[in-house]
C-alpha positions as a Markdown table, in Angstrom:
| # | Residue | x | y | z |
|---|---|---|---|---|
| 1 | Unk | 0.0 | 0.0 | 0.0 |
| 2 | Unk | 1.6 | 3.5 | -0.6 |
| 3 | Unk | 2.1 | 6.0 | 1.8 |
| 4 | Unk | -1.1 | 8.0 | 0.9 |
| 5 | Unk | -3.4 | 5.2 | 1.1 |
| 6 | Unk | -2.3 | 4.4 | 4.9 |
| 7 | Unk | -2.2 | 8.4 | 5.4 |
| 8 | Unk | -6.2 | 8.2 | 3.9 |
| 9 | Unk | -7.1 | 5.0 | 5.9 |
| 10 | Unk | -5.6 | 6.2 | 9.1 |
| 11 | Unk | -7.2 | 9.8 | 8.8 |
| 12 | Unk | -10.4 | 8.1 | 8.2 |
| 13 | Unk | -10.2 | 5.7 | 10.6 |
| 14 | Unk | -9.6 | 8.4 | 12.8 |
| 15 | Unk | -12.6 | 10.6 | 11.7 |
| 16 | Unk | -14.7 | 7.4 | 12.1 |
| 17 | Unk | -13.7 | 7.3 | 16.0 |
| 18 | Unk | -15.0 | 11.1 | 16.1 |
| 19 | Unk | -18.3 | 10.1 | 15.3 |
| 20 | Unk | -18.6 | 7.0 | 18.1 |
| 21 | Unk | -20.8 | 7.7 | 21.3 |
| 22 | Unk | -18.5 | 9.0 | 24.2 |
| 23 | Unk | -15.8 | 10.6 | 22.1 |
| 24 | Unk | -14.8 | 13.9 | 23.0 |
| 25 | Unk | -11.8 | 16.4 | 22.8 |
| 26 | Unk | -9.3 | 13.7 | 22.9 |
| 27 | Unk | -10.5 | 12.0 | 19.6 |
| 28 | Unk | -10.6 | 15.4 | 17.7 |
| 29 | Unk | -7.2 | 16.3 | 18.7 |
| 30 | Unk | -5.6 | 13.0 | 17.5 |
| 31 | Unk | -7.6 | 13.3 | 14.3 |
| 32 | Unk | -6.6 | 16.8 | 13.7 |
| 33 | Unk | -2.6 | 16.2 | 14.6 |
| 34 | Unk | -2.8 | 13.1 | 11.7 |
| 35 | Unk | -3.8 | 15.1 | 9.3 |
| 36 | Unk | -0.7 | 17.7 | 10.4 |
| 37 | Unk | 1.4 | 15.1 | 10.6 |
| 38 | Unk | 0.6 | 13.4 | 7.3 |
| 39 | Unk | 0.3 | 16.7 | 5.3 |
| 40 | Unk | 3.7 | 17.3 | 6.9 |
| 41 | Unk | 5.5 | 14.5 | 5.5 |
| 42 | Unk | 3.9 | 15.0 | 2.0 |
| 43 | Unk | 2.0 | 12.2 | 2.0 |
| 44 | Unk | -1.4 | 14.2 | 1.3 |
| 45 | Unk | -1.6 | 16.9 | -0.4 |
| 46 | Unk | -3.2 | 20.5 | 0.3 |
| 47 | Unk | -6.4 | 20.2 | -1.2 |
| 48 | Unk | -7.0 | 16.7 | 0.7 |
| 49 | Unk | -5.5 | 18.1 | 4.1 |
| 50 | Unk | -8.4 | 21.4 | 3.5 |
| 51 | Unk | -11.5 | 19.1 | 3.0 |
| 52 | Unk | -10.2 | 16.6 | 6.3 |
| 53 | Unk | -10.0 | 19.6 | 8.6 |
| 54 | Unk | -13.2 | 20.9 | 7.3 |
| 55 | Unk | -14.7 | 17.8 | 8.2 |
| 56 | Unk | -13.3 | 17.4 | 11.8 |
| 57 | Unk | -14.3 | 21.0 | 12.5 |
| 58 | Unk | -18.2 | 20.2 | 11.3 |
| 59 | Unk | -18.1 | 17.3 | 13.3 |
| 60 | Unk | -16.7 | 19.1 | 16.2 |
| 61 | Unk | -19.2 | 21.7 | 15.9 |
| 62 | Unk | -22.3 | 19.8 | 15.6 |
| 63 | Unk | -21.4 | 17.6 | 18.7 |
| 64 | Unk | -21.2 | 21.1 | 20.5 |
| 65 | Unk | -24.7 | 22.2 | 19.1 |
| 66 | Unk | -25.9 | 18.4 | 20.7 |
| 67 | Unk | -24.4 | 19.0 | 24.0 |
C-alpha cells in the first residue's frame, strides 16, 4: 500500500472514532494532529489536508450544538 493510502485509511479511521458515542476532545485532537502530521510528510496533499480539517471541525461543531 503506498504511503497516501495508509495516510487516507488512518485519517479516516480516525474521523470514524469522532463520530462514536462517548468521544470527546481527545478524539478530535488526535484526528486533527494526523492530518498535520501526514500533510507534513507529504504524503497528502493541500487540497486533501483542507476538505479533512473541514470535516473534523463540522463534526466538532455539531457535537457542540448536541451537547
Amino acid at each position: 500500500m503506498s504511503p497516501h493510502g495508509i495516510a487516507i485509511s488512518a485519517i479516516q479511521g480516525a474521523i470514524e472514532t469522532m463520530l462514536l458515542p462517548g468521544s470527546g476532545p481527545v478524539e478530535d485532537a488526535k484526528a486533527e494532529s494526523m492530518v498535520v502530521a501526514y500533510f507534513s510528510l507529504l504524503a497528502i496533499d493541500s487540497n486533501e489536508f483542507k476538505h479533512y480539517c473541514e470535516r473534523i471541525r463540522r463534526i466538532a461543531v455539531r457535537r457542540k450544538e448536541a451537547a
